[in-house]
FITOR-670699 format. One record per atom (N, C-alpha, C, O): x, y, z; residue in three letters; atom name; residue number from 1. Coordinates in Angstrom, 3 decimals. Example, Ala and Ser with C-alpha at 12.3 -4.5 7.8 and 13.67 -1.06 7.14 Angstrom:
13.190, -5.690, 7.800, ALA, N, 1
12.300, -4.500, 7.800, ALA, CA, 1
13.200, -3.300, 7.800, ALA, C, 1
14.236, -3.319, 8.465, ALA, O, 1
12.850, -2.250, 7.080, SER, N, 2
13.670, -1.060, 7.140, SER, CA, 2
12.900, 0.030, 7.870, SER, C, 2
13.409, 1.138, 8.039, SER, O, 2
//
This chain:
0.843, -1.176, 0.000, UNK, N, 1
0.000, 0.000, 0.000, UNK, CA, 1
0.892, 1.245, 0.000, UNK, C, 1
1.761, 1.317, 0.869, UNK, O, 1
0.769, 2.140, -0.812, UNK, N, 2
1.510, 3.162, -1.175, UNK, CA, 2
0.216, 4.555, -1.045, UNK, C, 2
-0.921, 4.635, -1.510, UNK, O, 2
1.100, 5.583, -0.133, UNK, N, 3
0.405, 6.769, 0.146, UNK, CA, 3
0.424, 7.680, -0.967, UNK, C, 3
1.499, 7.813, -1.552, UNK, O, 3
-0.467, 8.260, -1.319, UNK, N, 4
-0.575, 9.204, -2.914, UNK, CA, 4
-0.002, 10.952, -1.969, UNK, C, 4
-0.357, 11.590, -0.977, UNK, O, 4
0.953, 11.053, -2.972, UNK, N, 5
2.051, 12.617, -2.296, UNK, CA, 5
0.996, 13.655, -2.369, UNK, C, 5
0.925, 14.640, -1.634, UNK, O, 5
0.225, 13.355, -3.278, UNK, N, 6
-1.015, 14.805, -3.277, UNK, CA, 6
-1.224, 14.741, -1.862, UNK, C, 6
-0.775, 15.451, -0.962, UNK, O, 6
-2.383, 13.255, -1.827, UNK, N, 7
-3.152, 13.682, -0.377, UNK, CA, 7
-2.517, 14.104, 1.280, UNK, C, 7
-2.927, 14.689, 2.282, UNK, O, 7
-0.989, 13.235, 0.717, UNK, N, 8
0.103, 13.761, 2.159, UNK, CA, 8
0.380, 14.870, 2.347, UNK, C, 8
0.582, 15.334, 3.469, UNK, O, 8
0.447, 15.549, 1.217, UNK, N, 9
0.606, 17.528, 1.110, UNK, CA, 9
-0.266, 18.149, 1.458, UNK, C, 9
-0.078, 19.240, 1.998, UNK, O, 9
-2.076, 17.399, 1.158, UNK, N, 10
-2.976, 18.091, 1.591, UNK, CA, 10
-3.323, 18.182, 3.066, UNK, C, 10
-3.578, 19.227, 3.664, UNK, O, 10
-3.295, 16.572, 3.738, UNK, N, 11
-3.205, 16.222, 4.771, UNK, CA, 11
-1.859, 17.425, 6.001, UNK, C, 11
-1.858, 18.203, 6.954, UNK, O, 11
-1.281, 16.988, 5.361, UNK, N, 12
-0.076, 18.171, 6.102, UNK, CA, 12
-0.178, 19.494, 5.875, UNK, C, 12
0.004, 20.225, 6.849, UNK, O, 12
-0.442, 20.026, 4.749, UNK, N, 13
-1.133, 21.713, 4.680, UNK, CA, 13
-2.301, 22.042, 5.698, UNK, C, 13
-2.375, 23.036, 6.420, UNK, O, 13
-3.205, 20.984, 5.598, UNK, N, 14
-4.507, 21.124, 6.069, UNK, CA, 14
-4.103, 21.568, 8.129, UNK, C, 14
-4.751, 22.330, 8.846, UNK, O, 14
-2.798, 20.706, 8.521, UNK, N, 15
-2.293, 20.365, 9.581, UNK, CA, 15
-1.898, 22.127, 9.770, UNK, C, 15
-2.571, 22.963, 10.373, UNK, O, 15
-0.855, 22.288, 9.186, UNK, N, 16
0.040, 23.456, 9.060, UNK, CA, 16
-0.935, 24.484, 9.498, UNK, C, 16
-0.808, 25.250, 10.454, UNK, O, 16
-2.318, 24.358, 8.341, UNK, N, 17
-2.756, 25.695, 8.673, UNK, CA, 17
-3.882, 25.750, 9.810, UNK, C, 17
-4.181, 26.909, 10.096, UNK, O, 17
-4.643, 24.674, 10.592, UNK, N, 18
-4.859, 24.398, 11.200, UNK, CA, 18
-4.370, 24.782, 12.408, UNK, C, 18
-5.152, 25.288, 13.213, UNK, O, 18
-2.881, 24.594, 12.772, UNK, N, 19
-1.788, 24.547, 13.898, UNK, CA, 19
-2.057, 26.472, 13.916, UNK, C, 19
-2.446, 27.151, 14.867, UNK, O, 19
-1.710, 26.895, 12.619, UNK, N, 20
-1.582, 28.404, 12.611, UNK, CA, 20
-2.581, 29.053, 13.076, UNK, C, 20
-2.344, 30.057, 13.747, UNK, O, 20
-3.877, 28.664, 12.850, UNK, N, 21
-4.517, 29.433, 13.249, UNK, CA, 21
-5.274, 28.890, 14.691, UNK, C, 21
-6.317, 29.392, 15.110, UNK, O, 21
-4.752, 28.084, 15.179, UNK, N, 22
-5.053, 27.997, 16.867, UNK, CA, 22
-4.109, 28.563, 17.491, UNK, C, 22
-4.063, 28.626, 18.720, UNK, O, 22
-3.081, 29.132, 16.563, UNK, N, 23
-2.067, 29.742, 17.907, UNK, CA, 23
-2.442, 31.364, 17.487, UNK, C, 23
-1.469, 32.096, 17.671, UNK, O, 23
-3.576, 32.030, 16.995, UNK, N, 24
-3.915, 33.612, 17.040, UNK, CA, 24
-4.815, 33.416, 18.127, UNK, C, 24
-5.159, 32.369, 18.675, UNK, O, 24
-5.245, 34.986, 18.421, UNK, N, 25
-5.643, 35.548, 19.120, UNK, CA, 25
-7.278, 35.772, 19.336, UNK, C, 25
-7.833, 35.833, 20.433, UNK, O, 25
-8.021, 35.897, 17.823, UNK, N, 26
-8.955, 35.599, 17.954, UNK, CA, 26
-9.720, 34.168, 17.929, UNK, C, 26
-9.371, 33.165, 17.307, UNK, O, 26
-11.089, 34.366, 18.939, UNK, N, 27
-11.794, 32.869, 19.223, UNK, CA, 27
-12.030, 32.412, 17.919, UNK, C, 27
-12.152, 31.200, 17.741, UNK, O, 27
-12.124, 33.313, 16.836, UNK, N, 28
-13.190, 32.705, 16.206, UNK, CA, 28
-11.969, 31.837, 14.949, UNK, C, 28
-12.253, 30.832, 14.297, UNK, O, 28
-10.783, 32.508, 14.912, UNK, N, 29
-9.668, 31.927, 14.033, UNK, CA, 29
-9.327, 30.580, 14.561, UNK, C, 29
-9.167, 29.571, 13.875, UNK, O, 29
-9.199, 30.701, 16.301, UNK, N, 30
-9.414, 29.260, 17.045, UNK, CA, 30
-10.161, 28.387, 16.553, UNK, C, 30
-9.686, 27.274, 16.324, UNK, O, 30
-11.510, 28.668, 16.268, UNK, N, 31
-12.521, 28.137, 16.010, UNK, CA, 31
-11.848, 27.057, 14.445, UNK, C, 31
-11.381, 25.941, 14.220, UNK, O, 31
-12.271, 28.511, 13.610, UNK, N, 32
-11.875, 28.318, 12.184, UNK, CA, 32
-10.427, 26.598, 12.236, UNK, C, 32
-10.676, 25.650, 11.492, UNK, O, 32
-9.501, 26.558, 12.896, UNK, N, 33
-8.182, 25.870, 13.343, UNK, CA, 33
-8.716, 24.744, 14.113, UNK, C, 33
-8.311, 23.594, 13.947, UNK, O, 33
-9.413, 24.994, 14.759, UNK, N, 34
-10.391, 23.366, 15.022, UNK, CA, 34
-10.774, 22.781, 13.823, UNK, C, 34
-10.518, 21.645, 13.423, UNK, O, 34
-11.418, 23.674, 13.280, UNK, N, 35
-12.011, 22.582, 12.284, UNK, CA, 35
-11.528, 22.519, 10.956, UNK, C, 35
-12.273, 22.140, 10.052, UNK, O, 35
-10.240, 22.885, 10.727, UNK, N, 36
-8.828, 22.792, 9.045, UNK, CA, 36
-8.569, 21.421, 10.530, UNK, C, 36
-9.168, 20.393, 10.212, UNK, O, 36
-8.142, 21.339, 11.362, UNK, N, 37
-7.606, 20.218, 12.077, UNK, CA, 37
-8.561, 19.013, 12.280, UNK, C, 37
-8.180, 17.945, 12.757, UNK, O, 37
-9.668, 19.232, 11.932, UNK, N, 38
-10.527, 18.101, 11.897, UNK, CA, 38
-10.903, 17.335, 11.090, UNK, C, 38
-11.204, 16.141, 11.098, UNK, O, 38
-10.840, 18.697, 9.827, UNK, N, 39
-10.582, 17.885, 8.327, UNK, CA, 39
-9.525, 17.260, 8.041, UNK, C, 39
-9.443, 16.248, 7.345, UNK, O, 39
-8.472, 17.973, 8.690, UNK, N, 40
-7.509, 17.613, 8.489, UNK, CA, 40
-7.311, 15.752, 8.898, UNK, C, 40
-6.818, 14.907, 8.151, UNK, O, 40
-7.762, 15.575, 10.025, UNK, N, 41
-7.796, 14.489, 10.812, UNK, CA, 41
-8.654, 13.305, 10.346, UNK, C, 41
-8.349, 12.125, 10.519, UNK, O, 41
-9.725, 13.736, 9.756, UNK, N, 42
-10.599, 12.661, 9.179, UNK, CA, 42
-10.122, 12.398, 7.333, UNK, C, 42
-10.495, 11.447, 6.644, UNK, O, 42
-9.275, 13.483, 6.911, UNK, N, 43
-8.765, 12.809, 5.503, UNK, CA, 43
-7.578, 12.394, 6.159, UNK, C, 43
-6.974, 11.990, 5.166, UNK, O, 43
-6.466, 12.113, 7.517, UNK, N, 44
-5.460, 11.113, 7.659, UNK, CA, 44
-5.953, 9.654, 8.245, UNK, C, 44
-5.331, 8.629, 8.524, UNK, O, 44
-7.245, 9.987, 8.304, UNK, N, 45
-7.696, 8.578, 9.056, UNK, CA, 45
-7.916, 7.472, 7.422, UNK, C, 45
-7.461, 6.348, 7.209, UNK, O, 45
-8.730, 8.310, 6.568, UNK, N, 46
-8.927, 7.916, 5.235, UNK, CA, 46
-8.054, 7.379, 4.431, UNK, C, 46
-8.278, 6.415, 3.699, UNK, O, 46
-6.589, 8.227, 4.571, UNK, N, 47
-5.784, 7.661, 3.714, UNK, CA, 47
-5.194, 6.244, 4.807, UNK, C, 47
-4.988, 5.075, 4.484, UNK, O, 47
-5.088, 6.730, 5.781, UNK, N, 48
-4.890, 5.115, 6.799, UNK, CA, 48
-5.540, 4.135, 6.399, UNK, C, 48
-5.088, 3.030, 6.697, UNK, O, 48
-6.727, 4.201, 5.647, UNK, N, 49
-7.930, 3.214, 5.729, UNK, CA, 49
-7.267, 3.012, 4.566, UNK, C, 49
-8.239, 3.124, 3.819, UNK, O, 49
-6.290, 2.784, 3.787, UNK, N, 50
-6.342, 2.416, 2.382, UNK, CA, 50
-7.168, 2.856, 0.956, UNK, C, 50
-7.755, 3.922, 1.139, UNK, O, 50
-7.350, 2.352, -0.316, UNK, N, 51
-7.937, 2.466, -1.244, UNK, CA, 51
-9.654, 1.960, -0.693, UNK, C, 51
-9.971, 1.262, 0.270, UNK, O, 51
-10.552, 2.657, -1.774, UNK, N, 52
-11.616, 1.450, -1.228, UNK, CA, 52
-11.707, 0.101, -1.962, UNK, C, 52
-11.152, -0.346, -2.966, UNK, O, 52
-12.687, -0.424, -1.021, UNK, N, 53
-12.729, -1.456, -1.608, UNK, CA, 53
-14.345, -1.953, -1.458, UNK, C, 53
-15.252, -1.128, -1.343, UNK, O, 53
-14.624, -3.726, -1.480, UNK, N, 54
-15.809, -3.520, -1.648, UNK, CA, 54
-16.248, -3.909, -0.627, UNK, C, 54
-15.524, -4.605, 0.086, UNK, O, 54
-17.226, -3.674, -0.327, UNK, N, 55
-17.735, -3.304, 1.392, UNK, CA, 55
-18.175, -5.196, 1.894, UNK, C, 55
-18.363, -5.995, 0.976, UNK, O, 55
-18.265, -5.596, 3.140, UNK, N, 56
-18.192, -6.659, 3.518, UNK, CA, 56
-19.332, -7.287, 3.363, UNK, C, 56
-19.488, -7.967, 4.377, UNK, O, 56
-20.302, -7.444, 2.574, UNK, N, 57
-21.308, -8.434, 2.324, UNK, CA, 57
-21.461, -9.528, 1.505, UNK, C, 57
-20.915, -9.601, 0.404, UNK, O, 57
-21.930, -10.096, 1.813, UNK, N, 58
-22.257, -11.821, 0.859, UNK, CA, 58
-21.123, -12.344, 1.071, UNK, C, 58
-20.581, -12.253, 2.173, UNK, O, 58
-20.519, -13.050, -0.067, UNK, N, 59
-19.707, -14.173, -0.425, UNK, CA, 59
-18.314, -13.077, -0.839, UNK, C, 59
-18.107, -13.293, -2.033, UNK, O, 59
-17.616, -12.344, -0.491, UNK, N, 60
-16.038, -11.823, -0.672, UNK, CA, 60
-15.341, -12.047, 0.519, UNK, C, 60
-15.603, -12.125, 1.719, UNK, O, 60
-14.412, -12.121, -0.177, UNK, N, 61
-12.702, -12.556, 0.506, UNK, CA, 61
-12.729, -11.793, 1.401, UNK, C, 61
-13.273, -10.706, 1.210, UNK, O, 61
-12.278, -12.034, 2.403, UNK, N, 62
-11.248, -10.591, 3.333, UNK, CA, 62
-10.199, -10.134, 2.776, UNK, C, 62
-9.978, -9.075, 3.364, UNK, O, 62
-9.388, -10.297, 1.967, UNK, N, 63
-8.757, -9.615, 1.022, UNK, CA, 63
-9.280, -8.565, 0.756, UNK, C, 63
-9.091, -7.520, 1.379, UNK, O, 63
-10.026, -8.710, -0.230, UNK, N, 64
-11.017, -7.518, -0.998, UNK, CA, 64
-12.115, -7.133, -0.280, UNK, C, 64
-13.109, -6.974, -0.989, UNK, O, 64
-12.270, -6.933, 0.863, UNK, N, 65
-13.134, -6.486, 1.340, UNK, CA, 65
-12.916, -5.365, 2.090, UNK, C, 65
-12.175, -5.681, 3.020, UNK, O, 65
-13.239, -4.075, 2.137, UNK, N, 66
-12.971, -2.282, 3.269, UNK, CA, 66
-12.911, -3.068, 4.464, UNK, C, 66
-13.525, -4.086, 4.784, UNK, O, 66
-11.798, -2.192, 5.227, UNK, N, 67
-11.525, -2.252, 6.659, UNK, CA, 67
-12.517, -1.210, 7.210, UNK, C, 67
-12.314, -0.136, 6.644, UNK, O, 67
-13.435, -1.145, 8.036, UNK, N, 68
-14.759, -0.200, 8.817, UNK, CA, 68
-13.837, 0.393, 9.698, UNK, C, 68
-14.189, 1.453, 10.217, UNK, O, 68
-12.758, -0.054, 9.970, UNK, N, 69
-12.135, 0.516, 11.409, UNK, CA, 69
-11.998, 2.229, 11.244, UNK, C, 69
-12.632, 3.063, 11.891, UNK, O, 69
-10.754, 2.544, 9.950, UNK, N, 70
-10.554, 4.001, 9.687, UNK, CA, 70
-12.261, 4.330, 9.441, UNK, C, 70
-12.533, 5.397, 9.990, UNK, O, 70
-13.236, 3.825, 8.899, UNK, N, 71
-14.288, 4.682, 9.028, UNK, CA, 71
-15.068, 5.240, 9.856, UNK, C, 71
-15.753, 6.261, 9.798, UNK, O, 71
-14.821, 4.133, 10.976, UNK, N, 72
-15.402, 4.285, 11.876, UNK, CA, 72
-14.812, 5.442, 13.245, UNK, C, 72
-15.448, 6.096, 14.072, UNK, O, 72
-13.345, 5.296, 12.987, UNK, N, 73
-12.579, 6.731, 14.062, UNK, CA, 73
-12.832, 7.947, 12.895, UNK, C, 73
-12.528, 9.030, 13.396, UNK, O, 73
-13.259, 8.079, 11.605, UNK, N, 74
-13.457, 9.161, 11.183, UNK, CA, 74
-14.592, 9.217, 11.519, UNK, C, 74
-14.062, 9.057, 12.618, UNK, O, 74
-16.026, 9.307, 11.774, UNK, N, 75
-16.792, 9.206, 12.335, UNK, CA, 75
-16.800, 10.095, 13.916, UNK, C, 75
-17.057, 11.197, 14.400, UNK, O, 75
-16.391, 8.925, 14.219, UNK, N, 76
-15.834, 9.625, 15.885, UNK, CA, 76
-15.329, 10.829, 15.778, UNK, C, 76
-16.175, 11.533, 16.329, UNK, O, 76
-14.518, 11.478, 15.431, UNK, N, 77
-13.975, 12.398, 14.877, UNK, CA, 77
-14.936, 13.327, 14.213, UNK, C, 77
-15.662, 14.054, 14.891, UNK, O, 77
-14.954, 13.328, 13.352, UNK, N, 78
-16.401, 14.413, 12.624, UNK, CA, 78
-17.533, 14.877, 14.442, UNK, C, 78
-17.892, 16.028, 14.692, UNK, O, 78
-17.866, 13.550, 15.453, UNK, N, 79
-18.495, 13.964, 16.221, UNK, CA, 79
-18.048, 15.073, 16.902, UNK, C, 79
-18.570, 16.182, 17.013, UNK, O, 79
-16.502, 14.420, 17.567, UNK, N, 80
-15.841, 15.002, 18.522, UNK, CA, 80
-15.436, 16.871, 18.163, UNK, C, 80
-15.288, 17.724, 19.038, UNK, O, 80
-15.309, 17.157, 16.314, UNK, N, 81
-14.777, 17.796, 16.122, UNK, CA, 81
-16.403, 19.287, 15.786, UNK, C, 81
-16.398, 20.516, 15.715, UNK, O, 81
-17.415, 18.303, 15.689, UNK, N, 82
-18.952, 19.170, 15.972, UNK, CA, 82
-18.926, 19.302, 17.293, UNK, C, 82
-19.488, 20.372, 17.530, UNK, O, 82
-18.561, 18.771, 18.347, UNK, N, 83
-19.204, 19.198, 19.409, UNK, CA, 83
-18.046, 20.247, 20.318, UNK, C, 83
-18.291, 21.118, 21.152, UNK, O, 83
-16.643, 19.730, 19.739, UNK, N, 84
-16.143, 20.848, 20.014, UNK, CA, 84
-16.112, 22.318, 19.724, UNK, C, 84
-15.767, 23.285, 20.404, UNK, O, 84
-16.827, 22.119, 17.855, UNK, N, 85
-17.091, 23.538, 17.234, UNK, CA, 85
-17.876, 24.380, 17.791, UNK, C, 85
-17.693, 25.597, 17.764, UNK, O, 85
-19.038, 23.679, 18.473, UNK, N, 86
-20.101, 24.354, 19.251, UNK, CA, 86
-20.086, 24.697, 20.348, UNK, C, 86
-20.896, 25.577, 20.636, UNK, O, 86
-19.099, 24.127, 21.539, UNK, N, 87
-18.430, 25.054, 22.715, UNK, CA, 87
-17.780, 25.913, 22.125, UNK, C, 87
-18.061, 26.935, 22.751, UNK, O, 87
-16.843, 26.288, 21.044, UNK, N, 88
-16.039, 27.357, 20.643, UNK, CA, 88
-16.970, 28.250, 20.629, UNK, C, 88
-16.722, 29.346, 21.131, UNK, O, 88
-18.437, 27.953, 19.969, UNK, N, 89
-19.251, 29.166, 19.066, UNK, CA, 89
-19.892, 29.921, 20.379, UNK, C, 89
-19.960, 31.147, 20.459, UNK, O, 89
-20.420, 28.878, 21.554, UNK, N, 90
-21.098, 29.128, 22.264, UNK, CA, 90
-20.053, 30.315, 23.300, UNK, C, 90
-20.402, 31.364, 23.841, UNK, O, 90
-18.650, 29.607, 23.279, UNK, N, 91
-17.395, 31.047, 23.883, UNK, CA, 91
-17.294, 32.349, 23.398, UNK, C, 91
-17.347, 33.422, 23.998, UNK, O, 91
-17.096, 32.014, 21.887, UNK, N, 92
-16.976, 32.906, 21.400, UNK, CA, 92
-18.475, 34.180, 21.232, UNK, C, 92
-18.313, 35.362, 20.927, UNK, O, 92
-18.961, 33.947, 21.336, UNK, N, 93
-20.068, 34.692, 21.643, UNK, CA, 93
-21.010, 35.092, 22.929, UNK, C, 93
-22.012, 35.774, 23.144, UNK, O, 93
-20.169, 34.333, 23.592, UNK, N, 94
-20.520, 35.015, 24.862, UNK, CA, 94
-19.264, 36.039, 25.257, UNK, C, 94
-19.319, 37.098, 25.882, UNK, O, 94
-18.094, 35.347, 24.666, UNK, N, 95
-17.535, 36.647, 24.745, UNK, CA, 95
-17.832, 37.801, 23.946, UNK, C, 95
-17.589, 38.885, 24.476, UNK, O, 95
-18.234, 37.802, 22.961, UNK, N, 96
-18.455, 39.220, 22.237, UNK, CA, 96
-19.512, 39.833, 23.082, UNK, C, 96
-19.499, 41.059, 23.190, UNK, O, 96
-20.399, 39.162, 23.678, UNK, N, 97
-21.595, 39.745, 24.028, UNK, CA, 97
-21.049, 40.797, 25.421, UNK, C, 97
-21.246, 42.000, 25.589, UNK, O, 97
-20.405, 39.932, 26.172, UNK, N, 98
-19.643, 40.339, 27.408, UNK, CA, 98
-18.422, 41.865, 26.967, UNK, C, 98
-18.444, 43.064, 27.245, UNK, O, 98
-17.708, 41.188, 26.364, UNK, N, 99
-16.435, 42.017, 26.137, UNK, CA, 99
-17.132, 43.090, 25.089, UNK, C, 99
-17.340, 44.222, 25.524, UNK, O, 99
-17.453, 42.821, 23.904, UNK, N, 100
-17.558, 43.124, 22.549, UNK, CA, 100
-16.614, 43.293, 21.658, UNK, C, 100
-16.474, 44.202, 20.839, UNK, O, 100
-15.657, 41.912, 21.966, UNK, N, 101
-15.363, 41.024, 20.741, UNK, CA, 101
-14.350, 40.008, 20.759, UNK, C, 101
-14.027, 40.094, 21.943, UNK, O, 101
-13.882, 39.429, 20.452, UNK, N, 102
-13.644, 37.923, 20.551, UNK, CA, 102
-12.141, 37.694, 20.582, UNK, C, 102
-11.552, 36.659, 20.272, UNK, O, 102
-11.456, 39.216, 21.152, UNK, N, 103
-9.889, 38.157, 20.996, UNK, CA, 103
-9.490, 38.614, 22.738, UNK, C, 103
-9.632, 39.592, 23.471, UNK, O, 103
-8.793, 36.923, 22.825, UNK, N, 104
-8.337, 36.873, 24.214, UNK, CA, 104
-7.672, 37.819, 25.078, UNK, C, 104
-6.864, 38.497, 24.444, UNK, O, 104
-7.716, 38.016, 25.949, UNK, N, 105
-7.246, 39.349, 26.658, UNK, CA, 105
-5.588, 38.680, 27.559, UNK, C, 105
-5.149, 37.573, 27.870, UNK, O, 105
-5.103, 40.204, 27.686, UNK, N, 106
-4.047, 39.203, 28.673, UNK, CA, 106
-4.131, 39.422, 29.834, UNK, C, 106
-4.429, 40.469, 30.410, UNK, O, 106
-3.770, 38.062, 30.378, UNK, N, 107
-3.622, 38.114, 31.548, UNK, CA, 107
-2.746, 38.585, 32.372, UNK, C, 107
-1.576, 38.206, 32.427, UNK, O, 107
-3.438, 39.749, 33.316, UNK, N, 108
-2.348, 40.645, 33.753, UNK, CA, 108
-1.358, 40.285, 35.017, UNK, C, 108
-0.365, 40.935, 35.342, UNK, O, 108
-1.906, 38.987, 35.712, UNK, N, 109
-1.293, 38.572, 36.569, UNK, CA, 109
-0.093, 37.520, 36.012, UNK, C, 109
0.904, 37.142, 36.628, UNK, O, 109
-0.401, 37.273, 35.027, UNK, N, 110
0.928, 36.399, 34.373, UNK, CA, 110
1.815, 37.389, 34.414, UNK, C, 110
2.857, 37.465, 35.066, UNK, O, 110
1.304, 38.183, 33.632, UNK, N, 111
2.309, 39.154, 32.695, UNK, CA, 111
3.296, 39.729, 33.961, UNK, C, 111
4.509, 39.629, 33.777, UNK, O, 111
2.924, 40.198, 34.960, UNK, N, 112
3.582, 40.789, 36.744, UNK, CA, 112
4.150, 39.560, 37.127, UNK, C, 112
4.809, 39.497, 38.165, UNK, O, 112
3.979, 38.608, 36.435, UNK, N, 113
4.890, 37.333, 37.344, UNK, CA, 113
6.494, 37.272, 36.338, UNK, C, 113
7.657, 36.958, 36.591, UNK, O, 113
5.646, 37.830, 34.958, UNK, N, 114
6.635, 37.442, 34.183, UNK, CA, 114
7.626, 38.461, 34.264, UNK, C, 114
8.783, 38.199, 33.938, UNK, O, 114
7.294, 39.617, 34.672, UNK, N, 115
8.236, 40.537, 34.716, UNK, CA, 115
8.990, 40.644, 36.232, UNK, C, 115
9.567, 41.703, 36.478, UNK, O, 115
8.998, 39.519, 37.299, UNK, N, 116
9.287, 39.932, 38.132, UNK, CA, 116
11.028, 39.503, 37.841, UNK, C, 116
11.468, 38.997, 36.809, UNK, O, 116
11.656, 39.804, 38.832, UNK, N, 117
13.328, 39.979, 38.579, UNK, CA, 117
13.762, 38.446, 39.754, UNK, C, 117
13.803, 38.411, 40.984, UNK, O, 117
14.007, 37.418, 38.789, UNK, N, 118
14.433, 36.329, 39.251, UNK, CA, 118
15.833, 36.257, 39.883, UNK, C, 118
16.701, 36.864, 39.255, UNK, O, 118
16.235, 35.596, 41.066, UNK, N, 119
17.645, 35.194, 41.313, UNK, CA, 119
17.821, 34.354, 40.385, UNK, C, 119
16.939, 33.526, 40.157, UNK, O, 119
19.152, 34.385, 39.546, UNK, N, 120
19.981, 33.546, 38.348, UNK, CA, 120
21.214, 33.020, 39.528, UNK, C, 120
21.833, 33.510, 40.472, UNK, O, 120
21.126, 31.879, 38.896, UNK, N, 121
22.036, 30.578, 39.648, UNK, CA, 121
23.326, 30.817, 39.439, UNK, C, 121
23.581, 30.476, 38.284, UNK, O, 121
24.407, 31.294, 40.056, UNK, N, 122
25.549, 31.433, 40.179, UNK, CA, 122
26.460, 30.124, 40.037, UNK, C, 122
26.130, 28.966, 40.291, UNK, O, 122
27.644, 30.579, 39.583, UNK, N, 123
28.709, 29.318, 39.708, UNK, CA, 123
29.045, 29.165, 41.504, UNK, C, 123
28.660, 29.820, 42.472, UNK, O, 123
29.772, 28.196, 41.382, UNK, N, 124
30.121, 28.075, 43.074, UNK, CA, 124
30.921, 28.938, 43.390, UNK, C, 124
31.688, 29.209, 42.466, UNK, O, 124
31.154, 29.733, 44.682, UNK, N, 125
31.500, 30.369, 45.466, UNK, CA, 125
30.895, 31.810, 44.755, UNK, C, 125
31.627, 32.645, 45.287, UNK, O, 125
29.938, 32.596, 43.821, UNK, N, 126
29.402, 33.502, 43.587, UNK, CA, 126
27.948, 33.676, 44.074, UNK, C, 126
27.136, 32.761, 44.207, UNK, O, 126
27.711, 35.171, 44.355, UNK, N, 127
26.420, 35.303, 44.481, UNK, CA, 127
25.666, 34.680, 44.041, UNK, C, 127
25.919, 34.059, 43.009, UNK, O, 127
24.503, 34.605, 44.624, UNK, N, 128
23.295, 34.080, 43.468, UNK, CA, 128
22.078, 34.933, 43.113, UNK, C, 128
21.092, 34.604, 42.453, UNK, O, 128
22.428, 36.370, 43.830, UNK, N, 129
21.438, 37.547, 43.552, UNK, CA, 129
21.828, 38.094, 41.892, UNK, C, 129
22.890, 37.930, 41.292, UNK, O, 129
20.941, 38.583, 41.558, UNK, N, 130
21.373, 39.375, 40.126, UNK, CA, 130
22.136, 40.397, 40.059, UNK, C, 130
22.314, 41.093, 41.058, UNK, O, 130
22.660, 40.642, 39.006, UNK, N, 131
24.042, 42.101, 39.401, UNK, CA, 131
22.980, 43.139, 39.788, UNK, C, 131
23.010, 43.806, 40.823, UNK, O, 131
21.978, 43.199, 38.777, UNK, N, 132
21.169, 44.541, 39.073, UNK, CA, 132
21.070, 44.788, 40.188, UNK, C, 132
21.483, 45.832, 40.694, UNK, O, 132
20.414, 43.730, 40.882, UNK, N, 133
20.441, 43.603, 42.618, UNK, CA, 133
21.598, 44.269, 43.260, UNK, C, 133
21.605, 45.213, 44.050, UNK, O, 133
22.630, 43.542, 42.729, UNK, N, 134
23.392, 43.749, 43.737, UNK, CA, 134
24.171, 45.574, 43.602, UNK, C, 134
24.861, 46.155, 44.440, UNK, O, 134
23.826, 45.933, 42.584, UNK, N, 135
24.010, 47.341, 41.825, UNK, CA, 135
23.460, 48.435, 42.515, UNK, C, 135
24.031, 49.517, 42.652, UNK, O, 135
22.374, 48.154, 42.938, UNK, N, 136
21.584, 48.983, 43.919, UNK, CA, 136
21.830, 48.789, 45.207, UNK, C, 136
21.219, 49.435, 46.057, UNK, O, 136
//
């Protein structure tokens, strides 16, 4: 069984841009990045599943007969990736309603943690306060 380079490019673009747009700022590009990643996810389950073939009834081989398995986690998937779309929609619009409009805010208590002035680990027998520190 040999993978066709189209659908691996599409499969991996689909990934790429997916990835990109869950790491912006607005919910709704989040949103949008759920679901390039879901498509994305149910055409790698597809090409997993092989070529088709002919579906398991009557008198055929197991040879020639579709594996249900990849159809069946694409499936799962298509669910998982609706019901996640619809907590996004249901966020994202309660944030607009709240805020009036949909991109994440920062958090200002990170941001004061991030700026606070750390002790840096000294070699042995040196301080372990920062010069600045010790400057003042």
């Amino acid at each position: 069984m040999s993978v066709n380079l189209t659908m691996a490019l599409t499969v991996g673009g689909l990934y790429a841009a997916g990835f990109y747009l869950l790491l912006q700022r607005s919910l709704m590009r989040v949103l949008l990045g759920i679901i390039v990643l879901g498509h994305g996810a149910n055409l790698l389950l597809q090409l997993a599943g092989g070529p088709p073939a002919l579906p398991p009834v009557g008198a055929v081989t197991p040879e020639s007969s579709a594996d249900p398995l990849p159809q069946a986690l694409a499936l799962t998937a298509i669910v998982i990736t609706f019901a996640l779309t619809t907590f996004l929609l249901a966020l994202g619009y309660r944030s607009s309603v709240l805020v009036g409009h949909d991109d994440v805010q920062d958090d200002v208590e990170d941001r004061r943690i991030g700026e606070r002035v750390r002790p840096r680990a000294g070699l042995e027998g040196e301080d372990e306060t920062d010069p600045a520190e010790r400057a003042a």
